[in-house]
C-alpha positions in Angstrom: -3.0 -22.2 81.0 -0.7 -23.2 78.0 2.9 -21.6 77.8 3.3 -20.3 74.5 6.7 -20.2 72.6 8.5 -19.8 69.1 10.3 -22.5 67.5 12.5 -21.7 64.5 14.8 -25.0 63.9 13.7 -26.6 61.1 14.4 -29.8 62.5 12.2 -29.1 66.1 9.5 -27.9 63.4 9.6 -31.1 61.7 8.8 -33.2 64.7 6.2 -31.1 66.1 4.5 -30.5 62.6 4.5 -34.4 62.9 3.4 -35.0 66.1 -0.3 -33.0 65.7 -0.5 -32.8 62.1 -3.2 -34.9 60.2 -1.9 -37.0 57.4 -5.1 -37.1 55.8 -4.0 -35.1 52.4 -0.9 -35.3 50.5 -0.3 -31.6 51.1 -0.8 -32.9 54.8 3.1 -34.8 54.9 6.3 -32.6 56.2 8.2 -34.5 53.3 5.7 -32.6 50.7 6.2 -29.4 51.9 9.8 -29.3 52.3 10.0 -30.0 48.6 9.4 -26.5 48.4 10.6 -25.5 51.5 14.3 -26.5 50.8 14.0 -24.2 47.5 12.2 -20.9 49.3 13.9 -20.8 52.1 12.0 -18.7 54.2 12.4 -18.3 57.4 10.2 -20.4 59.9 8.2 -19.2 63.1 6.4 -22.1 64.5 4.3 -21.1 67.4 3.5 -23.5 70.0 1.3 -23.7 72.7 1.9 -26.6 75.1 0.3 -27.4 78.7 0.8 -30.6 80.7 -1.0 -32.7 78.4 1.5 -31.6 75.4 1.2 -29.9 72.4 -2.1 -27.7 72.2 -1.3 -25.7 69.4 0.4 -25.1 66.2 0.7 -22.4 64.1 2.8 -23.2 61.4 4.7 -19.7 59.8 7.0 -18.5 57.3 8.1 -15.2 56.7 7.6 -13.8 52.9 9.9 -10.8 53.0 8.6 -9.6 49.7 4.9 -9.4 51.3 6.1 -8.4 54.9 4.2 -10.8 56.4 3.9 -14.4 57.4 2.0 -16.9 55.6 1.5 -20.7 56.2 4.4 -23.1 55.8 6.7 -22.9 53.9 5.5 -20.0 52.2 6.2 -20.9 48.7 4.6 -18.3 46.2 3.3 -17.7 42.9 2.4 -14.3 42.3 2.8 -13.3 45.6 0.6 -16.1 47.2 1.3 -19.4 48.3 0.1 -22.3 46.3 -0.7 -25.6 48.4 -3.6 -26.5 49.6 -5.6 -27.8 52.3 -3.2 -26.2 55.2 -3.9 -26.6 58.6 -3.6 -25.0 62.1 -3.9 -26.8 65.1 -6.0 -25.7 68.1 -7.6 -27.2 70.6 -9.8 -24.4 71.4 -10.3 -20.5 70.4 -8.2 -19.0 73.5 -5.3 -21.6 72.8 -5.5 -20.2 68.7 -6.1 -16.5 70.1 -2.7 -16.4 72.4 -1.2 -17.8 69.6 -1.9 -15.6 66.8 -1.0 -12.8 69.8 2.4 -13.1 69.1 2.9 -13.3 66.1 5.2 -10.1 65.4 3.9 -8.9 62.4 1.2 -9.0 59.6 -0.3 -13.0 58.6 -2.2 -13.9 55.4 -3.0 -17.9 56.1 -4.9 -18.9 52.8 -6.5 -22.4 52.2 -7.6 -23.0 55.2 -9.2 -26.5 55.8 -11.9 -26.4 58.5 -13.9 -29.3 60.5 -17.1 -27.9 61.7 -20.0 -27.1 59.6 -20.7 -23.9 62.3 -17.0 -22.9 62.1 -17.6 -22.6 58.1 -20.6 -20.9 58.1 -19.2 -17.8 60.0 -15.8 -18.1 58.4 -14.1 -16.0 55.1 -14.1 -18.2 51.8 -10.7 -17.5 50.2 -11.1 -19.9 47.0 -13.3 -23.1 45.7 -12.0 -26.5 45.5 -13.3 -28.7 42.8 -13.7 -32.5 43.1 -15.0 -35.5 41.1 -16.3 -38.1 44.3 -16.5 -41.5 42.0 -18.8 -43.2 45.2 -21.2 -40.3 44.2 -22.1 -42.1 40.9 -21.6 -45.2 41.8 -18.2 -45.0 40.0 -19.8 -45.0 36.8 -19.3 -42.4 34.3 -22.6 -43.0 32.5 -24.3 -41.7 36.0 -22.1 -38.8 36.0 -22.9 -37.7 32.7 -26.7 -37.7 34.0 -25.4 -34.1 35.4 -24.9 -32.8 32.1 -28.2 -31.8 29.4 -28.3 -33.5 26.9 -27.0 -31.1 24.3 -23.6 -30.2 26.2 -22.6 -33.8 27.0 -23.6 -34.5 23.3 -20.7 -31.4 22.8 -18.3 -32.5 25.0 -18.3 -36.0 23.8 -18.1 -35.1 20.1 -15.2 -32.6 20.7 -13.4 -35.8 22.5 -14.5 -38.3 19.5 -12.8 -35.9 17.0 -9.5 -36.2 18.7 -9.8 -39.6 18.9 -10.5 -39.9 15.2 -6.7 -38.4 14.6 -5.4 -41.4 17.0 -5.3 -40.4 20.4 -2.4 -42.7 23.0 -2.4 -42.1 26.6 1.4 -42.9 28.1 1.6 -43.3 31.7 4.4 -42.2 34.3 7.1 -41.2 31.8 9.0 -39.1 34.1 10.8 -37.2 31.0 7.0 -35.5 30.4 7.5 -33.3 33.0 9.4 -30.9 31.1 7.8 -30.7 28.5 4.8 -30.3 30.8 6.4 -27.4 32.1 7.6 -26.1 28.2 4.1 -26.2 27.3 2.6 -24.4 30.3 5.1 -21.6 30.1 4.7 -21.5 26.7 0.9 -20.5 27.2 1.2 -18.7 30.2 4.7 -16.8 30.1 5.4 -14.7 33.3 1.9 -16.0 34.8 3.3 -19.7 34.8 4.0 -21.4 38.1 7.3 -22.2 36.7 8.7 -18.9 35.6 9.8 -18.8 39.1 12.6 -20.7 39.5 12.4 -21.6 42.8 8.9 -23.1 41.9 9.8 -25.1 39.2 12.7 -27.0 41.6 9.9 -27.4 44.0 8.2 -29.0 41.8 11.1 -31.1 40.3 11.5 -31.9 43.9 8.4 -32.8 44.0 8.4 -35.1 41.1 11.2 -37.4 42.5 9.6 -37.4 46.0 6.6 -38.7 44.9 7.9 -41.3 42.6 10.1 -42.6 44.6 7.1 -43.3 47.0 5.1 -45.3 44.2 2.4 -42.4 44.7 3.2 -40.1 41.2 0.6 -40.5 38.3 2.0 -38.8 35.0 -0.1 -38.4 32.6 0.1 -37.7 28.9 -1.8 -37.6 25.8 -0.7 -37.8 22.5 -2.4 -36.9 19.5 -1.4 -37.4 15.6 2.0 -39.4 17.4 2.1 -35.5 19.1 2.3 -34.4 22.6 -0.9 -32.8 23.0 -1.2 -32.7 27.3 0.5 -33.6 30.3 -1.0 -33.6 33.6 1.5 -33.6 36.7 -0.6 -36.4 39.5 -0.2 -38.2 42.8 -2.6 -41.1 44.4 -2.3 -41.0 48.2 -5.3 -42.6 50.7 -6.9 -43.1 47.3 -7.3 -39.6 46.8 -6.1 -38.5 42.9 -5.0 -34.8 42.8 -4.2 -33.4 39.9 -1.7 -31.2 40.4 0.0 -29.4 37.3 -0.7 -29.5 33.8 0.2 -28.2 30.5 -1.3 -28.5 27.1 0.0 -27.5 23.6 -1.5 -24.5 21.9 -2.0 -26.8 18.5 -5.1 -29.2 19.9 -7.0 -26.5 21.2 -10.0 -28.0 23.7 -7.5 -31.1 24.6 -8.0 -30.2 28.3 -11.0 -31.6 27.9 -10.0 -35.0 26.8 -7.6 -34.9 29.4 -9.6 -33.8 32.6 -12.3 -36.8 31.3 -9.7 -39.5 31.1 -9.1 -38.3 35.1 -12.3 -39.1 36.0 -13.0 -42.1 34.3 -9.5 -43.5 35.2 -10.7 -42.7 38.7 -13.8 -44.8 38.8 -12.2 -48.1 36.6 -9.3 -47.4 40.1 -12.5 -46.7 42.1 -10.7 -44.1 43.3 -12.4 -42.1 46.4 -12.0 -38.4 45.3 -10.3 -36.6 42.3 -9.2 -33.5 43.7 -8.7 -30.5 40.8 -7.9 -28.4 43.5 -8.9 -24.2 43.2 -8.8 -22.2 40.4 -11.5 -20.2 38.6 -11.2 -22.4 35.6 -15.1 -22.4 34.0 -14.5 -25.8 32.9 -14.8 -26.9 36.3 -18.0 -25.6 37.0 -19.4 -26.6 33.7 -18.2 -30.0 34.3 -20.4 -30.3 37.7 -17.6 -31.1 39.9 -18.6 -30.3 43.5 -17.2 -27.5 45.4 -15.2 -27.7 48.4 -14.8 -24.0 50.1 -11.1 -23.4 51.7 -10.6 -20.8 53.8 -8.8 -17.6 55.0 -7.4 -15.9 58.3 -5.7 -12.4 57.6 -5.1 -9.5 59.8 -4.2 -7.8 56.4 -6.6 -4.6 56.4 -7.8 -5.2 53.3 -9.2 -8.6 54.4 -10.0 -9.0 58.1 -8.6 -7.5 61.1 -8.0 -10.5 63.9 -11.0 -10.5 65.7 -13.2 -11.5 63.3 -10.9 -14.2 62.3 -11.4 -15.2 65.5 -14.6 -16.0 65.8 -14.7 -17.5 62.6 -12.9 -20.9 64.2 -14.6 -21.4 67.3 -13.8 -25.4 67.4 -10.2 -25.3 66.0 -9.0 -26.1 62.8 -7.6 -29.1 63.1 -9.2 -32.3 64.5 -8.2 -32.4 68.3 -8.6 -35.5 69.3 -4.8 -37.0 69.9 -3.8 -33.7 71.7 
């Protein structure tokens, strides 16, 4: 019978998180998340389950006093939800996840769930789509990829790219000064709906920026058209895994996303890179680009969403791979 108990010391958290944690994704690293962690602030509840064989259960909290409830760590927000992806909780088996969720004090709302288990995802609550370009898929060629597409839209697509390239299109790479005008452009476009209206965002994501830099793992990207900023996407490479994970574009080369999100993918197949990973987002370019889908996941005992036991039973084998427990 595992003893289960509340850790709150951000440095206790730390070394469990890093004792069961995958490192699989980027979003998967402590160091990642306390980038935004160190700028939120919010106040952890790490609850543990441990028996003699050691840790048999995390469930990583924070509290968002502005929600009043908990979501995954660290609880960074943008429009009232939390951002990264991919988030875990570790379980070795539905009672261990059940007494744990049991004491949590207060509402939860755990969103991007990542789930092993094709039965555990076929009874569980989709919370968004993930959308990936897999390189191996088409032999990392882009001329199999475009196969995907009819004739007459890649014909589209590639004209609408050809036309910028007619004006004299550069690509820079890893200019670290980009990033702000990354984030001009994006709240430019977006205003108040821009991930870096928020303050504490945007030095998460400076934060960020450095981190990954100064691990050799930070991809900047930016395209200039007519000797003119046109885009700048925000990137990281880790376990050969590309994500993409900010961008901006300027309002004067309309359609330069595009050009952009191409360049990704055949970047990623000259790198024969494994995945590129767009994250979610209910962008239609991604769909009309065939990228494949990757469902992520939700547990909520908000009453809009799902009350607990249903949650439940939507994880019967854990959600997070067991095996070192």
């Amino acid at each position: 019978m595992p003893k289960i108990h509340v850790e709150t010391e951000p440095g206790a958290c730390r070394q469990m998180w890093k004792q069961v944690m995958p490192d699989e994704f980027v979003s998967d690293l402590w160091e990642v998340r306390d980038c935004f962690h160190r700028h939120f602030a919010r106040p952890l509840r790490f609850v543990v389950a441990e028996d003699a064989k050691g840790i048999s259960g995390l469930l990583p909290l924070a509290w968002i006093e502005e929600k009043h409830s908990y979501g995954f760590f660290p609880g960074e927000t943008w429009e009232g939800k939390t951002w990264l992806e991919q988030n875990r909780v570790f379980a070795r088996n539905e009672r261990v996840l059940k007494q744990m969720l049991a004491v949590v004090p207060d509402s939860y709302h755990l969103r991007y769930l990542l789930l092993e288990g094709k039965a555990s995802e076929r009874s569980s609550i989709v919370d968004e789509i993930g959308y990936q370009f897999l390189p191996p898929k088409y032999n990392f060629d882009m001329e199999q990829y475009y196969t995907e597409f009819s004739g007459k839209s890649i014909k589209r697509i590639k004209r609408e790219i050809e036309s910028f390239q007619e004006r004299g299109v550069e690509i820079r790479y890893d200019a670290l000064e980009d990033f702000e005008v990354m984030v001009h452009q994006n709240l430019s476009r977006f205003g108040s709906m821009s991930y870096y209206y928020d303050p504490r965002f945007l030095r998460s994501f400076r934060s960020l920026l450095h981190w990954l830099h100064a691990q050799g793992w930070l991809r900047m990207t930016t395209v200039l058209i007519d000797n003119r900023i046109a885009a700048v996407d925000m990137g990281c490479v880790y376990r050969n895994t590309y994500t993409v994970l900010a961008g901006g574009t300027s309002a004067d080369f309309p359609g330069v996303a595009k050009l952009i999100n191409m360049h990704h993918m055949q970047r990623a197949c000259e790198e024969r890179w494994e995945r590129v990973d767009f994250l979610c987002g209910d962008f239609s370019w991604k769909t009309m680009f065939h990228l494949t889908p990757r469902p992520l996941y939700l547990m909520s005992n908000l009453p809009e969403t799902v009350s607990y036991p249903a949650a439940a039973a939507a994880y019967p084998n854990g959600l997070a791979t067991s095996a070192t427990a």
